[in-house]
C-alpha angles and dihedrals in degrees: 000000000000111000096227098069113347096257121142125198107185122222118239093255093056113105112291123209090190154000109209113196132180120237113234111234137211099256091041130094093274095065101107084059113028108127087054083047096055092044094066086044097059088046096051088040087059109045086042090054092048088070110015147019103284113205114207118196113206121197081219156358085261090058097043101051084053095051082047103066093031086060085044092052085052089054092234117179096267081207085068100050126087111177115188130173122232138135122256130163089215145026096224093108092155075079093042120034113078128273112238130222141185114216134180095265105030150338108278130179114219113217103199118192107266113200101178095268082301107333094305090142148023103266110156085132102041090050086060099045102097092043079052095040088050098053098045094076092229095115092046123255097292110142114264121218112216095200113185094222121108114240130136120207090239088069093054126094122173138173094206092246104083103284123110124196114207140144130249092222100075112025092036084050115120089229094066116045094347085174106062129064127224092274099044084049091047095054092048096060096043086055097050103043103027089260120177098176132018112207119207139217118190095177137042126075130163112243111249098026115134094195091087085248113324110204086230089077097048129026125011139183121245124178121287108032093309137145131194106206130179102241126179119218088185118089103197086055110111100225092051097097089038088052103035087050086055088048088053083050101047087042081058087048116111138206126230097263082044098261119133114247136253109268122209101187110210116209109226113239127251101283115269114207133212117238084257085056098246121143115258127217106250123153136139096242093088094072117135121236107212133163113315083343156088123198115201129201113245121195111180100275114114103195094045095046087050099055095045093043088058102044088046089053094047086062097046095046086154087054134076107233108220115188111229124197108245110177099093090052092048091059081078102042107256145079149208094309103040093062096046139065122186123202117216126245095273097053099081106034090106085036 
């Protein structure tokens, strides 16, 4: 707990009760790959329900009967799996799903109000996904928060200590919260997750995101004063200035105690282009760190794979670090992260 106002925001590598994921579906954005798609889900589902509960959300009973016997097929622990059927626009529910908390009094799961990055999208049912998720039971009966402040879980990044590392680009975006200033924004979020400082980064984006610059791409927390960062090695790329400027930021940044941190640079894969032959956002940032595990995003480059693969695992040294394909993910401009969200070790214990 913080000691400003008992609030606890767990880190990623905390102990996890459970991962809840969303099933593409055949009339969603994934349908020109979906049977690569599925492929990596099934992979992640896998490697998720070998140490913990995985929740899988279905548009519908069609879908899930179809999830059901594909997981069945896998010879998935049926224990592990939890299938409920409810409607979302899009599978991101790293942007959707509640945050939880732990607070002095009681577990409580925090809805923020989700608007599609900006209205960028159609989203009805994903702004509804956590209130759903909530009444179905299926998270326990831990009170839920309905907070009427736009942030998405893809733009948080805590140490489990009471930083959080974010970017100005997205939560000071006038899309998001237009009528709040940084340090409106800034109170608010200490308020809500038991913050004590709020660390900034004004440059780094990858090229094709449509989330205005989500920390999870970018530059992540690891144990013992460490940050994973996307660096580029290559100066013609376009996104070398942008991404050199954010690893002059994160070498400012300081540590509680006032020590820089310990900084894992990420290369940044070959680019993967979209049919229309736009840049997508691929990086290595967005892994999910899950029970006893990492899962890193692979995008067909062997070198680059390779590298990232090996400084993840050095700072997860008590996790096996299991590559992911992640080109079919990233066709529709997220990862591994994005389409996950864990709940800590406290979340289920009523479920």
């Amino acid at each position: 707990m913080t000691a400003s106002n008992s609030v606890f925001f767990p880190p990623e590598w905390a102990h996890q009760s459970a991962v809840l994921l969303a099933w593409p579906y055949a009339e969603g954005a994934f349908t020109p790959w979906l049977a690569d798609v599925e492929q990596t889900y099934l992979l992640i589902a896998i490697e998720i329900s070998q140490r913990q509960k995985l929740i899988v959300a279905c548009h519908n009973e069609t879908l899930r009967q179809h999830v059901e016997h594909l997981l069945n097929e896998h010879g998935m622990q049926a224990d592990r799996i939890a299938l409920i059927v409810l409607p979302y626009n899009d599978v991101w529910v790293r942007d959707t799903a509640p945050i939880t908390i732990d607070t002095a009094d009681s577990v409580r799961l925090l809805n923020f109000r989700f608007n599609a990055w900006g209205d960028k999208y159609e989203h009805a049912d994903d702004a509804m996904l956590a209130t759903r998720l909530h009444a179905s039971g299926i998270l326990g009966h831990h009170p839920i928060q309905h907070i009427d402040f736009v942030l998405e879980g893809g733009s948080l990044e805590t140490d489990g200590a009471g930083t959080l590392l974010t970017t100005t680009r997205c939560l000071l975006n006038p899309n998001r919260n237009p009528a709040l200033d940084q340090t409106q924004i800034e109170q608010r979020l200490k308020n809500y997750l038991g913050l004590n400082r709020i660390l900034w980064l004004q440059h780094g984006y990858a090229e094709g995101d449509d989330t205005d610059a989500h920390i999870d791409t970018l530059a992540r927390f690891a144990p013992n004063d460490t940050i994973l960062y996307t660096a580029c090695d290559r100066p013609n790329d376009p996104l070398h200035a942008e991404l050199n400027a954010m690893e002059a930021e994160l070498l400012a940044l300081r540590t509680v105690d006032n020590r820089p941190y310990h900084l894992v640079a990420l290369p940044i894969p070959g680019i993967i282009s979209s049919e229309d032959g736009d840049r997508l956002p691929a990086t290595y940032a967005n892994f999910l760190i899950i029970n006893g595990a990492v899962l890193v995003p692979s995008y067909d480059d062997a070198a680059a794979d390779k590298v990232a693969l090996e400084r993840i695992a050095a700072c997860f040294p008590d996790r096996e670090t299991i590559p992911i394909p992640a080109t079919p993910l990233i066709r529709q401009y997220g990862s591994i992260h994005c389409m996950t969200m864990q709940f800590p070790d406290f979340q289920l214990d009523d479920a």
